[in-house]
N, C-alpha and C positions, 0 to 999 in steps of 0.2 A: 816772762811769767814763769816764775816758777815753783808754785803750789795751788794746783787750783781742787774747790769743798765743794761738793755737792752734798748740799741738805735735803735728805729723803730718800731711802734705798728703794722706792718701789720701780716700777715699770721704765718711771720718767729719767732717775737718776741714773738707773742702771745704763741706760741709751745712752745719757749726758757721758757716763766714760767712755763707752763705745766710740760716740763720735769725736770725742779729744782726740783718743789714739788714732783713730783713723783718719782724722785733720792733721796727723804729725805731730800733736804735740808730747813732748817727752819728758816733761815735767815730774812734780810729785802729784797724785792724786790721792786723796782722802775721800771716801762715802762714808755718811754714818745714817744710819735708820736707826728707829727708837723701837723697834720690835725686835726681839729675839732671832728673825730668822733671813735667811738667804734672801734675795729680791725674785719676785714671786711677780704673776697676772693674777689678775681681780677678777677678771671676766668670770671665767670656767666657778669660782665663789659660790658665783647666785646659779650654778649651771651643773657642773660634771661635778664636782664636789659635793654640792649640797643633797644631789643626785645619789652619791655613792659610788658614781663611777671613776675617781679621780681621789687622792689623797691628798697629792702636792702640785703642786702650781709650780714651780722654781723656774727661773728665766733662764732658758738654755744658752748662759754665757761663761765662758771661761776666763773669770774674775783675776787666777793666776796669770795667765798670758796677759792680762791687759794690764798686768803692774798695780794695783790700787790697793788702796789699806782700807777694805771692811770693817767698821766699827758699827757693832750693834749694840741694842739698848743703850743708844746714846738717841739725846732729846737735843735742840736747839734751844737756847733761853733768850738772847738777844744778839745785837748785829752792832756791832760800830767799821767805820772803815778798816779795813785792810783784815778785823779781828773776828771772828764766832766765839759766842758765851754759848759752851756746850753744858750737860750735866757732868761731863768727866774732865771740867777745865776748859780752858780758851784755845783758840786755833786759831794761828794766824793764816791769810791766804793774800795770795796776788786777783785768783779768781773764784767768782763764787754763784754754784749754778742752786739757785731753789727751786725744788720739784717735791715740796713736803707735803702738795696733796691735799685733802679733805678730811673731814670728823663726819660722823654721822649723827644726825638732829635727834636729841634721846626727848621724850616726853616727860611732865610733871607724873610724880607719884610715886606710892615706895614698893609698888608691886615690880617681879623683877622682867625686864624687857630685855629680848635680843635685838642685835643689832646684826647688819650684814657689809662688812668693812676686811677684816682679816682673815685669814686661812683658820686663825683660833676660834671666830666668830664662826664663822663656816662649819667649822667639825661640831660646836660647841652646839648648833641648831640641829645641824645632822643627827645628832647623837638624842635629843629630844623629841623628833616628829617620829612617834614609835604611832604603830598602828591604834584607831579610839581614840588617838590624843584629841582633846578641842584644842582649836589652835584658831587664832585671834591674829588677823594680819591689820597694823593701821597702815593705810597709805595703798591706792590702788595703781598705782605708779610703775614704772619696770620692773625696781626692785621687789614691788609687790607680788605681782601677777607673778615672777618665776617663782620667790617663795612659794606660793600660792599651788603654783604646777607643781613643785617637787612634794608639798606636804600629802597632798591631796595623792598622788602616785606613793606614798609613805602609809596611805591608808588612814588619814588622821582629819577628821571631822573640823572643816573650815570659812571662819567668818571674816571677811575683807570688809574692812568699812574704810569708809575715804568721803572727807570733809566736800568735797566737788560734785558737781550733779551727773558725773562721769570719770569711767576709767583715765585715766593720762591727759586730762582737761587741762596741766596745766603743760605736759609735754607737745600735745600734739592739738590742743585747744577742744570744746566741748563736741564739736558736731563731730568729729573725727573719731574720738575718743568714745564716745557713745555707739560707736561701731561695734565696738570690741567687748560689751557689756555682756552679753548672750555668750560669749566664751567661757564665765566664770560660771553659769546656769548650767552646759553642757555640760561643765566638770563637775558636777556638784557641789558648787560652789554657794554660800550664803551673802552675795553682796550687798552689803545696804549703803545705798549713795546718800550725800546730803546731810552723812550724821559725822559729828562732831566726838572727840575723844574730851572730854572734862579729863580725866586722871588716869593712872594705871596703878593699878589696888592688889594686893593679894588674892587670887584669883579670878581675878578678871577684870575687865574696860567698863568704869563708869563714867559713862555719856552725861554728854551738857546737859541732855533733857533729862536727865536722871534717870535713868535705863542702866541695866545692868546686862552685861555679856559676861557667862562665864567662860573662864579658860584656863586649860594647863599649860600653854607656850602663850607668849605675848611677842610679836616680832613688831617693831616699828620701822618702818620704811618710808618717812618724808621727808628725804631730801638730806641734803649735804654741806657744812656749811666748809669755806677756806679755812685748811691749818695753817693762819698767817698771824695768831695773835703774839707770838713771841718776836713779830716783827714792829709791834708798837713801840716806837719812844726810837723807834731807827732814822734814817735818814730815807729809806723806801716807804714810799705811797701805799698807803691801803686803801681800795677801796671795793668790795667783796670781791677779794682775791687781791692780788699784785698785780699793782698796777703798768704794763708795760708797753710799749712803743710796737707797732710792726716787726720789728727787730728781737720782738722778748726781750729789751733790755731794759733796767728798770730807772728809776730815780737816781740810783746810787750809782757813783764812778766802778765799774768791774764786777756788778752784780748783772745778771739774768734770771729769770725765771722761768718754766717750762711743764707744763702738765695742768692736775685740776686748779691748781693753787693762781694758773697766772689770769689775768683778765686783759685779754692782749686787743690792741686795732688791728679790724678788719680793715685796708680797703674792697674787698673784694663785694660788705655786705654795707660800708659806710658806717660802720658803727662797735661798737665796744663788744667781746664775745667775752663769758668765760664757759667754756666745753668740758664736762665734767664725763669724759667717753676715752676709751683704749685707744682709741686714734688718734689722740692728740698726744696722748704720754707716751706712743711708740715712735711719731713723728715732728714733733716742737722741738725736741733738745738739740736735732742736726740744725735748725736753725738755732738756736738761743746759743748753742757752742759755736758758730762759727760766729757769732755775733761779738763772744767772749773773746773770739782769739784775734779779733779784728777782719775778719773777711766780712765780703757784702751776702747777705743772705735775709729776704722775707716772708715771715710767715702768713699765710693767706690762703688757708687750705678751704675745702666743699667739706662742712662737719658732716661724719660718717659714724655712724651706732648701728647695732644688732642688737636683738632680744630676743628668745626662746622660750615660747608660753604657751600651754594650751593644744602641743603639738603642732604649734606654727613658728614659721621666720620671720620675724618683723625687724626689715630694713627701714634706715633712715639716710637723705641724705640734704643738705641744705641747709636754709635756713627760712622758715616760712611766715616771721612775723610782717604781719599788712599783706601779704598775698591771697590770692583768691582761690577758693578753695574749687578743685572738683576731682569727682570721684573718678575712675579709671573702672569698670565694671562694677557692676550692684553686690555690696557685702551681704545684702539679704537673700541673695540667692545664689551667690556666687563666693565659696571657700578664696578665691583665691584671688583678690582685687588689690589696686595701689588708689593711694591718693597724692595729687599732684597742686604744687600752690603756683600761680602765674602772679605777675607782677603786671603793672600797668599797661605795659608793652608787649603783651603775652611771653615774656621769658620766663623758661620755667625757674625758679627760687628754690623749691623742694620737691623731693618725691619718699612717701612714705610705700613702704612695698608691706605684702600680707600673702609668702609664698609663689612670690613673682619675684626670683631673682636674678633673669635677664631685664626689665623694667631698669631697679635699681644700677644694675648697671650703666647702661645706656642715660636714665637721667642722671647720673652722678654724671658722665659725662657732659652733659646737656648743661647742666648749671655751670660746669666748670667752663664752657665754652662759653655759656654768657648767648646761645642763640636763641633769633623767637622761634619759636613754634605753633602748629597751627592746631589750636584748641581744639576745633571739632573733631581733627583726623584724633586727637591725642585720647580723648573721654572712648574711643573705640580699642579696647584693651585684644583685638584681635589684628592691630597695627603696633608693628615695632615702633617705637618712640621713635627710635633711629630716621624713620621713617613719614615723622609729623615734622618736619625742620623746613 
């Protein structure tokens, strides 16, 4: 092998050369990103930046020591064997890591919305939540709620509305997510659940019921879809996201995939995942590169997110769909409680934490180990987890 492309310079692609050179491989490497700038974290975006506390994100990697050719403002168009149709011409490769990542879902209408995906996107909002501002968050989601924190800490008058009868109903399902409703009241927040965005208009959100919200910012924050449409008419599977094997390897002879874009097997959960979280773009490519160079490596990780909202830490870990839900201390009375999903067997599945980050700890370990646990001792959040096995 000796040319291997990594399409996408974010978090995930940056890693993919990391782990070449530190697998031995001495080859040519080519990155190219379709933005203008160095390979950057996303996190700190919706966080320290949007905040004011942060400018640049940049991934503290020394791109010169690792040998690679940096190509920015280059796009991917199409994929044949062995070839990349880029916008600056064709690339040929021996291997070929995709880690091109996600878009963010824009709404109907010709009123102007931000979005929260890039460091430009990030300054570009920064620079608009001036104090007085009315600011219009759609989508009550992660990306919502930190918007939400920072505008509101900006001094600027804020309406979150979100289609679901709750906060993160579709992250963490409704009875959970309804928890965290009374967060957005305490900030002085305007949440109105249950309503629908018809359009986005010049000056403000006209609702399906024909209601008007006015605003001077408009951020939309629902969700994400795979940047994978320049792989249609390929020989790689789509199906939301890249399709790939335990291995992140894809359909195609010497392609892998790696980060939000891949939709990889779990054995660990039985089923198909795609994880659109920092954990997976900082940890998938050591697998999906050894997979490329021909070593044994599976990935099969306990999906791990954070979120920073409201002046709290909300931990995640696991995966909680069919599990049964129970609380770990009363969120109505208690700042600082987790919720924990058990499976049929009482093994814990997930643990959502709320300012309890020895909890998430210990169940992050707890899932990973795959042990039962004994319910009753578990719902007594004045017993280490550690300690209900």
């Amino acid at each position: 092998m000796n040319h291997v492309v990594v399409v996408g310079a974010g978090l995930a692609g940056v890693r993919s050369v990391e782990a070449l050179r530190a697998r031995g491989y001495r080859g040519r490497v080519t990155l190219i990103g379709e933005e203008a700038h160095r390979p950057y974290d996303r996190p700190p975006l919706s966080k320290a930046v949007l905040l004011g506390e942060l400018d640049s994100t940049v991934v503290d990697s020394d791109l010169g020591a690792l040998d690679v050719d940096l190509r920015t403002n280059v796009s991917a168009k199409g994929l044949r064997e062995g070839a990349l149709e880029t916008t600056e011409g064709e690339l040929e490769y021996d291997g070929l890591v995709i880690a091109t990542g996600a878009t963010p879902v824009r709404l109907r209408g010709e009123g102007a919305q931000h979005v929260l995906r890039t460091i430009d996107d990030s300054l570009a909002l920064r620079a608009a939540l001036v104090p007085e501002c009315r600011v219009a968050i759609v989508g009550a989601g992660w990306i919502g709620a930190e918007v939400a924190t920072a505008a509101r800490r900006a001094g600027c008058e804020v309406t979150v509305v979100e289609a679901a009868e709750s906060p993160l109903a579709v992250a963490l399902g409704p009875e959970v997510g309804a928890r965290t409703a009374s967060w957005y009241a305490e900030a002085g927040i305007d949440l109105r659940l249950g309503t629908m965005v018809g359009s986005i208009d010049p000056g403000g959100l006209t609702m399906m019921d024909g209601s008007w919200i006015p605003a001077d910012v408009v951020v939309t924050g629902v969700g994400v879809r795979p940047n994978v449409a320049w792989l249609a008419g390929s020989d790689v599977e789509i199906d939301n996201g890249v399709l790939v094997d335990e291995h992140l390897r894809t359909s195609m002879e010497g392609v892998v995939a790696a980060g939000d874009c891949a939709n990889w097997w779990s054995r660990r959960f039985g089923r198909r995942m795609r994880v659109e979280h920092w954990d997976t773009a900082l940890n998938a490519p050591e697998t999906a590169v050894a997979t490329l160079l021909g070593q044994s490596a599976v990935y099969d990780p306990v999906p791990y997110f954070w979120s920073e909202q409201f002046g709290r830490m909300v931990q995640y870990a696991g995966h909680h769909d069919g599990g049964r839900l129970v609380l770990r201390g009363d969120p109505e009375t208690d700042r600082k409680w987790a919720a924990c999903w058990f499976t049929a067997d009482d093994r814990l599945a997930a643990i959502l934490t709320v300012d309890r980050p020895r909890d998430l700890v210990q169940g992050r370990r707890i899932v990973e180990g795959g042990q039962r646990v004994d319910v009753d001792r578990a719902i007594d959040p004045s017993i280490p987890l550690r300690d209900c096995l």
